[in-house]
C-alpha positions in Angstrom: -15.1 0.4 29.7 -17.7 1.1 27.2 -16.1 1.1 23.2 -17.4 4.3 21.4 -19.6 4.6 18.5 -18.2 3.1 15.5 -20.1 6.5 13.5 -18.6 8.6 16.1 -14.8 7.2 15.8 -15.5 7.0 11.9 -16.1 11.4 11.8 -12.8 12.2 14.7 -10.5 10.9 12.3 -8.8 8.8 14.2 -7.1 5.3 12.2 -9.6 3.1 13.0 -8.7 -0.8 14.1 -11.3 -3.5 13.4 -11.6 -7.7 13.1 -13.9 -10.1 11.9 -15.4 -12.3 14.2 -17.6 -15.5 13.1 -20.2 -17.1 14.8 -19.7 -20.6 15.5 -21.5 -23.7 13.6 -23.3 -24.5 16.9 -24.0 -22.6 20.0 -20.9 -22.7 21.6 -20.2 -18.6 22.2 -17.5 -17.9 25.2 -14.9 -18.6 22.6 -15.5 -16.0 20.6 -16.8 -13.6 23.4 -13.7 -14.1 25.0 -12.0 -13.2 22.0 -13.9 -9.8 21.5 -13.1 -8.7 25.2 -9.7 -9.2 24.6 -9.4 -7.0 22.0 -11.6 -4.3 23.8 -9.6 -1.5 24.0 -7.5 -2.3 20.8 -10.1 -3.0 18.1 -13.1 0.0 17.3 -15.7 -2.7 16.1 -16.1 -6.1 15.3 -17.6 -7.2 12.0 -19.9 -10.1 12.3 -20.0 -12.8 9.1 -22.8 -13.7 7.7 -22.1 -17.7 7.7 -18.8 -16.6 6.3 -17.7 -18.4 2.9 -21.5 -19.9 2.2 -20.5 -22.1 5.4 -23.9 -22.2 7.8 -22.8 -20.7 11.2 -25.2 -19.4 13.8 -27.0 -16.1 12.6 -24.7 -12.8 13.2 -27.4 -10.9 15.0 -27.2 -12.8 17.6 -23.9 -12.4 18.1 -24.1 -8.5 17.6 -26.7 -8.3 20.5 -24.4 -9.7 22.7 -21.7 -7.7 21.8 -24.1 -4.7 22.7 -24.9 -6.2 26.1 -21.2 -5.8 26.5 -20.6 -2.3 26.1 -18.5 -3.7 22.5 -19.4 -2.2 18.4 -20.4 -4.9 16.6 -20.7 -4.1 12.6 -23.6 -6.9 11.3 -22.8 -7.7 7.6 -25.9 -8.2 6.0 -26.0 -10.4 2.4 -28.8 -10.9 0.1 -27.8 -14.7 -0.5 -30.4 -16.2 1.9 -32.9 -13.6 2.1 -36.2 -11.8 0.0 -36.8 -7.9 0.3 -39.1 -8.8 2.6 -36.6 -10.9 5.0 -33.9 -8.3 4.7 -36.0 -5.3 5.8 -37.4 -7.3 8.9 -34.1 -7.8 10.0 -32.6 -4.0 9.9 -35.6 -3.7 12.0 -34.7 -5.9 14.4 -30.8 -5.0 14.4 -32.4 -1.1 15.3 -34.5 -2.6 18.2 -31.5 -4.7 19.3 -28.8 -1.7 19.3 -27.5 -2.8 16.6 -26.3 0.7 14.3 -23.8 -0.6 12.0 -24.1 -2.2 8.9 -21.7 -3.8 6.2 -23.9 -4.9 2.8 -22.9 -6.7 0.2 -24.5 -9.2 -2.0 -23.0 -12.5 -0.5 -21.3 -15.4 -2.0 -22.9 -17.6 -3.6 -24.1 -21.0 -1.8 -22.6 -23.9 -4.0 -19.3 -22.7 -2.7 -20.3 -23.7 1.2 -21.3 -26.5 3.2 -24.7 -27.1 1.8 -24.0 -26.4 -1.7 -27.9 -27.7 -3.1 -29.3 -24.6 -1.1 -30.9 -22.8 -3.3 -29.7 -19.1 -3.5 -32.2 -16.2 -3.1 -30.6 -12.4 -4.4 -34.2 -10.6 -4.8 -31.9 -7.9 -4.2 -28.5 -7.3 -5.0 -26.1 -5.0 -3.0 -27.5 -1.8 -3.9 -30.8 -2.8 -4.1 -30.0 -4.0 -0.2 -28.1 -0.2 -0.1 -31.4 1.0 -0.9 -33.5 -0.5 1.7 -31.1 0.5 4.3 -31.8 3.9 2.7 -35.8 3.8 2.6 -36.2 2.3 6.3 -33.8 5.0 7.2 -36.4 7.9 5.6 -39.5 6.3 7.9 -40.9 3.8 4.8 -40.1 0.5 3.4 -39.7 -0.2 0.3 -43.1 -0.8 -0.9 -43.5 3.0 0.3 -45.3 2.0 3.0 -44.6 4.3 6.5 -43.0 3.1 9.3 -44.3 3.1 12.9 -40.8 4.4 14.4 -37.3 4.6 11.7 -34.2 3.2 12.4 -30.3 4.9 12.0 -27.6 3.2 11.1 -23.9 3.7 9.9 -23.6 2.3 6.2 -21.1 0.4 5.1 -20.1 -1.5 2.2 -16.7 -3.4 0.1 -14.6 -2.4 -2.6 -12.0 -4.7 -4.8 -9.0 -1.9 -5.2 -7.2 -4.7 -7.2 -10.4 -5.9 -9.3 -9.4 -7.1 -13.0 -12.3 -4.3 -14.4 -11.4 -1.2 -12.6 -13.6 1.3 -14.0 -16.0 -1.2 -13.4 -15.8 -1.4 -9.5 -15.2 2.4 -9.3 -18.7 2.8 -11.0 -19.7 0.7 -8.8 -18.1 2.0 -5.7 -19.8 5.3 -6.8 -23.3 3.8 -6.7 -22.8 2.8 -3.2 -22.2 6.1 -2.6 -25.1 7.5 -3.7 -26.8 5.0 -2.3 -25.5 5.6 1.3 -22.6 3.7 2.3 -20.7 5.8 4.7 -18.0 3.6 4.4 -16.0 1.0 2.9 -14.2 -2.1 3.5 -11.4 -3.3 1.2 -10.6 -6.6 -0.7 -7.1 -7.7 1.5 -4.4 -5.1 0.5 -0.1 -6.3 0.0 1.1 -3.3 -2.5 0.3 -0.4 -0.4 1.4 1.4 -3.7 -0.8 0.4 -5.4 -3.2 1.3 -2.9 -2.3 4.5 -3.0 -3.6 4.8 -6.4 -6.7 3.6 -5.9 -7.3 5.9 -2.7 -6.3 8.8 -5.1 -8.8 8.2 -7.7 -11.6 7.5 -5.1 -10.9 10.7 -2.8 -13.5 12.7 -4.2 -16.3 10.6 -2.6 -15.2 11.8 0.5 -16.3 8.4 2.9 -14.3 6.6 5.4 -11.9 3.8 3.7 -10.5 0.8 6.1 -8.0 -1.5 4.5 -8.3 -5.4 4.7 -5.8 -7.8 5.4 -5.1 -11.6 5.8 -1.7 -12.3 8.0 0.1 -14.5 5.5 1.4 -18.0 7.2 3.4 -19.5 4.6 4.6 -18.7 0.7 2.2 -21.6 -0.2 -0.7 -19.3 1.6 0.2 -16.6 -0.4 -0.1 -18.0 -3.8 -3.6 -20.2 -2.4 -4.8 -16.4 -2.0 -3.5 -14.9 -5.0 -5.2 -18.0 -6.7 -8.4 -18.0 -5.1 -9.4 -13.9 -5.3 -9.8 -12.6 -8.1 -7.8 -8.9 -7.9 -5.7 -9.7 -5.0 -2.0 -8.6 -5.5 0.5 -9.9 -3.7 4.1 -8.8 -4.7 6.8 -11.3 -5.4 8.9 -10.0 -2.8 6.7 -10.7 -0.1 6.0 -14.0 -1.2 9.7 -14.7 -1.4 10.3 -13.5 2.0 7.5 -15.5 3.5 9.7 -18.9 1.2 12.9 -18.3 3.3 11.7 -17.6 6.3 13.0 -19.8 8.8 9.6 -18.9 10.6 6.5 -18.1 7.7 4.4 -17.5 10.9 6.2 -15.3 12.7 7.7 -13.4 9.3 4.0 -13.4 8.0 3.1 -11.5 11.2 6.0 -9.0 10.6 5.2 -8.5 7.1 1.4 -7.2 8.5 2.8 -4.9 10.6 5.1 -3.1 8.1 2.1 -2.9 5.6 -0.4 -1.9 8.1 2.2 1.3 9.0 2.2 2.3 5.3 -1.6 2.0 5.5 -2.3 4.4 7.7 -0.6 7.5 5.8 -3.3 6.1 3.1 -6.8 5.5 4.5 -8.6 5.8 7.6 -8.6 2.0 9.3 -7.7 -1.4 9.0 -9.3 -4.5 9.1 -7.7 -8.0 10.4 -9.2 -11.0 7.8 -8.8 -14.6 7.4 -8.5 -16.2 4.5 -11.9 -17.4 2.5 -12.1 -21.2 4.0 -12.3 -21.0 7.8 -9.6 -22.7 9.8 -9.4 -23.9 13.1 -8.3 -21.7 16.4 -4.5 -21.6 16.6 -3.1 -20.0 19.9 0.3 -19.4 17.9 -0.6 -16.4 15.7 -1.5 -12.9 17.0 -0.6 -9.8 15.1 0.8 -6.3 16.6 -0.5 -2.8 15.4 1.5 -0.3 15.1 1.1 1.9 18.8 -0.8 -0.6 21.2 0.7 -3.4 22.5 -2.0 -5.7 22.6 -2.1 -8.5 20.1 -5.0 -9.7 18.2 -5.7 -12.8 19.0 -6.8 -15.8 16.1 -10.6 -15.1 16.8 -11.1 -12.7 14.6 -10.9 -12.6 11.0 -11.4 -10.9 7.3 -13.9 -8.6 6.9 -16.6 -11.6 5.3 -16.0 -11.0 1.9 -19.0 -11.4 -0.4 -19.2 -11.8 -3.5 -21.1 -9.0 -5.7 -23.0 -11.5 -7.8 -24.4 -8.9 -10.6 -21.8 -6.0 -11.2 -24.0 -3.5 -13.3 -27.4 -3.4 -12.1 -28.6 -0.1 -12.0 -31.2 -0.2 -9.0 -30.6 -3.4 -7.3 -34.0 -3.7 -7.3 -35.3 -7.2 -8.9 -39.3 -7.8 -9.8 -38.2 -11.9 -9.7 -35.1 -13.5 -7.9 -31.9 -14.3 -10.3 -29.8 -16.9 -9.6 -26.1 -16.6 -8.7 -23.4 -16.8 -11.2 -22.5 -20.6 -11.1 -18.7 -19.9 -11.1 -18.1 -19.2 -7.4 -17.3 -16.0 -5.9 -16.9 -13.0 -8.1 -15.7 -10.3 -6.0 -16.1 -7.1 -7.2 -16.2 -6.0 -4.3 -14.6 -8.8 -0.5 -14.7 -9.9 1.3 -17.3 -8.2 -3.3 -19.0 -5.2 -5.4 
């Protein structure tokens, strides 16, 4: 049965289920197409990393095309690590001619945290720069203001950091997404659903679609790996405490998401399944149950591919030379970034 539109699911108001699928180092695909059709009639779209963590995996685009072909909602994040204005507007094209109509930007972490960490990093644009594209292609030019022969749609997205250390900051930034076109967001991985609830109040007046992230916790250890390695991420004591007694971290980790997940959805309008930054391998042991349907998630997907925002407080996004990265790693204003 065919999935609906992920734009058509985002305006009924329903709480919206997705998980984050990578493409495999290689060509190897049944695994994770296996995984997808699993999930059909649980998750509303799967979001598609963008060689996840800096680590070079097969193109997402690919992968979203065959997700297409399957009557499943793929949601293509799109980063400006690897890619000129040039690069980036060619391939919204050809997501459009592929049947590809949803989009997660962000700017993209930075390379010398991956598996080829000499590659040399690109940004021409940053995320609202990218935000602006999208909008331009969208309107029938490019961004030279050159017309189109034929204009693309798309559902927008984009990330927001509720938990980053300069709030005022990421709001500001949040709001020049806005204006720039994201439809919706996708959230750094959420623990304190109070404090969550702060942040949704303060950012209600934008009026777009908000779906939570989060990373199933294993183990206590896990827990303060994450809280270590992301900058704004909150977990509460309590939870990590839990997770150190439990005679089964796994299983009590996988409990834990479920209890947060119900708070969540008196508080936004979707949640997203993650993994945690470093990929790990398959494990048939851990699935997570949503609140209402029975059908577990299985360990294929993951976190929404957090990217780092690498320049919070450009004003256009628009660069006349490429920048280089910050060389401290992932800043994430933003996820998976600003």
């Amino acid at each position: 049965m065919p999935t609906r539109p992920f734009a058509e699911v985002l305006q009924s108001g329903k709480f919206m289920v997705t998980t984050e699928l990578n493409p495999p180092k290689g060509t190897t695909l049944a695994p994770l197409l296996a995984h997808a059709e699993q999930l059909r009639d649980v998750v509303d779209a799967f979001n598609l990393t963008d060689s996840h963590s800096s680590r070079m995996s097969m193109a997402p685009l690919a992968v979203a095309r065959l997700l297409v072909e399957r009557a499943l909602e793929p949601m293509l994040q799109v980063t400006c690590r690897d890619r000129n204005r040039l690069a980036l507007q060619s391939d919204l094209l050809a997501a459009s001619a592929l049947g590809v109509r949803n989009l997660v930007c962000m700017t993209g972490d930075p390379p010398g945290a991956g598996d080829h960490p000499d590659a040399k990093p690109v940004f021409d644009l940053d995320v609202l720069g990218l935000l602006q594209a999208v909008a331009a292609l969208q309107s029938g030019t490019d961004l030279g203001g050159q017309p189109l022969q034929g204009t693309p749609t798309f559902c927008v997205g984009a990330v927001v950091n509720p938990g980053a250390p300069d709030r005022q900051t990421e709001l500001r930034r949040m709001e020049d997404k806005v204006a720039r076109g994201a439809q919706f967001f996708q959230t750094q991985a959420v623990y304190d659903p109070e404090a969550f609830a702060q942040f949704m109040h303060e950012v209600r007046h934008h009026q777009v679609a908000v779906l939570a992230s989060l990373i199933v916790l294993r183990s206590g250890g896990m827990a303060r790996r994450l809280q270590a390695s992301l900058p704004g991420l909150s977990i509460p004591a309590t939870v990590i405490e839990e997770l150190d007694k439990a005679a089964n971290p796994a299983q009590t980790g996988i409990a834990l998401a479920g209890g947060i997940i119900r708070d969540l959805k008196e508080l936004c309008q979707g949640a997203g399944r993650g993994q945690p930054p470093r990929p790990r391998p398959f494990s048939s042991r851990f699935s997570l149950r949503l609140p209402g349907p029975s059908t577990p998630f299985p360990p294929g997907g993951g976190r929404l591919g957090w990217g780092g925002e690498a320049w919070p407080g450009h004003a256009t996004g628009l660069h006349p030379h490429p920048r280089p990265p910050p060389s401290r790693g992932r800043e994430k204003t933003d996820r998976r970034s600003s």
